[in-house]
N, C-alpha and C positions, 0 to 999 in steps of 0.2 A: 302741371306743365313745368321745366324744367327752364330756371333764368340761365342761358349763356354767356352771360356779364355775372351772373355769379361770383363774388370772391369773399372769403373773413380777414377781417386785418388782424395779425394775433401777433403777441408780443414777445421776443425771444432775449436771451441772456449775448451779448456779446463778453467775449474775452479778452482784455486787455493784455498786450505783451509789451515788454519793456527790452530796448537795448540796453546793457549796461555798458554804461561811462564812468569813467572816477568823477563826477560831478553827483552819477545817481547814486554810486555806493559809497560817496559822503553822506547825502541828503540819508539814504538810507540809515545809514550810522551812524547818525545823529537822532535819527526819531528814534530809534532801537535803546539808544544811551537815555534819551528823556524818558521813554515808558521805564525803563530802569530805575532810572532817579525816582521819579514817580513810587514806583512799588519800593523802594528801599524807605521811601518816606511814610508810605502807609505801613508797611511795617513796624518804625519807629513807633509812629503813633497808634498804633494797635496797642504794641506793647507797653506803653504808658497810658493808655486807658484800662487795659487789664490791671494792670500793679494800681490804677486811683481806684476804682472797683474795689479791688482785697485790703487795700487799707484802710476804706471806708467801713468797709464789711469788719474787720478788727478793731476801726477805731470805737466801731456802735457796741461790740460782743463785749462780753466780761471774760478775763483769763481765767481760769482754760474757755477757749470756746468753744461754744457750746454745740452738739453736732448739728447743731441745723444751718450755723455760721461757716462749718468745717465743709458740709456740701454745696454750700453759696459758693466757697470758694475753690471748689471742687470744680463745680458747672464752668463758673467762670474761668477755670483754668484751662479746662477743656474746648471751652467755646474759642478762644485766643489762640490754642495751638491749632484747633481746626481750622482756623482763618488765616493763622501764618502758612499754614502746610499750603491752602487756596493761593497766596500769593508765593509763596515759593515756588510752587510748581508753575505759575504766570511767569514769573522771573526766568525760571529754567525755558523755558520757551522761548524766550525773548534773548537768551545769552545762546543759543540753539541758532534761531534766527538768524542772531547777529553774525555768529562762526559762519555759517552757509553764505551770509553775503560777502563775508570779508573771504571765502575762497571762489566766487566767483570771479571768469574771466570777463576782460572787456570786450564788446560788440556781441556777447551773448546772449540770446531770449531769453528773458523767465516771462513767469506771468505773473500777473500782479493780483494782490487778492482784491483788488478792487472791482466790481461786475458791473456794467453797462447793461441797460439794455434798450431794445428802438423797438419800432413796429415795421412791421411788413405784411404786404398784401399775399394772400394764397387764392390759387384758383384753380381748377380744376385741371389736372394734369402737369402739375409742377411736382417740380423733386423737395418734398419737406426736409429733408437730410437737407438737403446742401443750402436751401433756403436759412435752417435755425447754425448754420455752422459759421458766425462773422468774429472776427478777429480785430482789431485793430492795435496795430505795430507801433512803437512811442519811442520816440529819442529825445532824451532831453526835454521833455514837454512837446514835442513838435509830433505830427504825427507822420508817421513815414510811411508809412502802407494802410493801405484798408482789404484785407483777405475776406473772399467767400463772398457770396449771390448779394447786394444788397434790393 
């Protein structure tokens, strides 16, 4: 027999949309400039971890050294550039980033990569489309709209 109160409560993703202000594309370009700071520091210190490494590995070898010292620091020279190219190319997304928001106009939507999500009830003869489709609009922290079925 079939319950008429039947419903599942199931959880969906909302999308946060943001108006842009010259308040948010400061805030923005500022976080953008700290993750920078950031990766230019781990860099540094990559690469003076790398160079304490190989001069450890020289300081223990005897001249000439010897080839099993010469692929220690083979490895480890390989291991440092594979991790700066990981941050470099983090960095290039982030300088990428920053360009897009500094030609960004003002009172324009973007969407924020940040994901929300709620719950809602479904029951039998509702439009699941337009149920999992919420939005919620952002100015300044404030919210300005709330789009689509809640």
């Amino acid at each position: 027999m079939e319950d008429p109160n039947m419903s599942l409560l199931i959880k969906r993703p909302i999308t946060v949309r943001v108006i842009v202000t010259t308040r948010w594309k400061e805030e923005a370009q500022q976080q953008l400039q700290a993750q920078l700071q950031q990766l230019d520091a781990q860099l540094q210190q990559l690469e003076m971890q790398g160079q304490r490494a190989i001069a450890e590995i020289q300081k223990q070898s005897i001249i000439p050294l010897s080839p099993q010292a010469s692929q220690q620091i083979e490895n480890i020279q390989g291991q440092v550039n594979q991790k700066k190219a990981e941050i470099l190319d983090r960095k290039n997304q982030f300088l990428q980033q920053l360009q897009q928001v500094q030609l960004l106009e003002l009172d324009q939507e973007v969407v924020q990569s940040v994901q929300l999500e709620s719950f809602f009830r479904l029951e039998k003869g509702d439009n699941i489309v337009s149920k999992m489709n919420v939005e919620i609009v952002v100015k300044d922290g404030i919210v300005e709209e709330i789009r689509g079925e809640i």
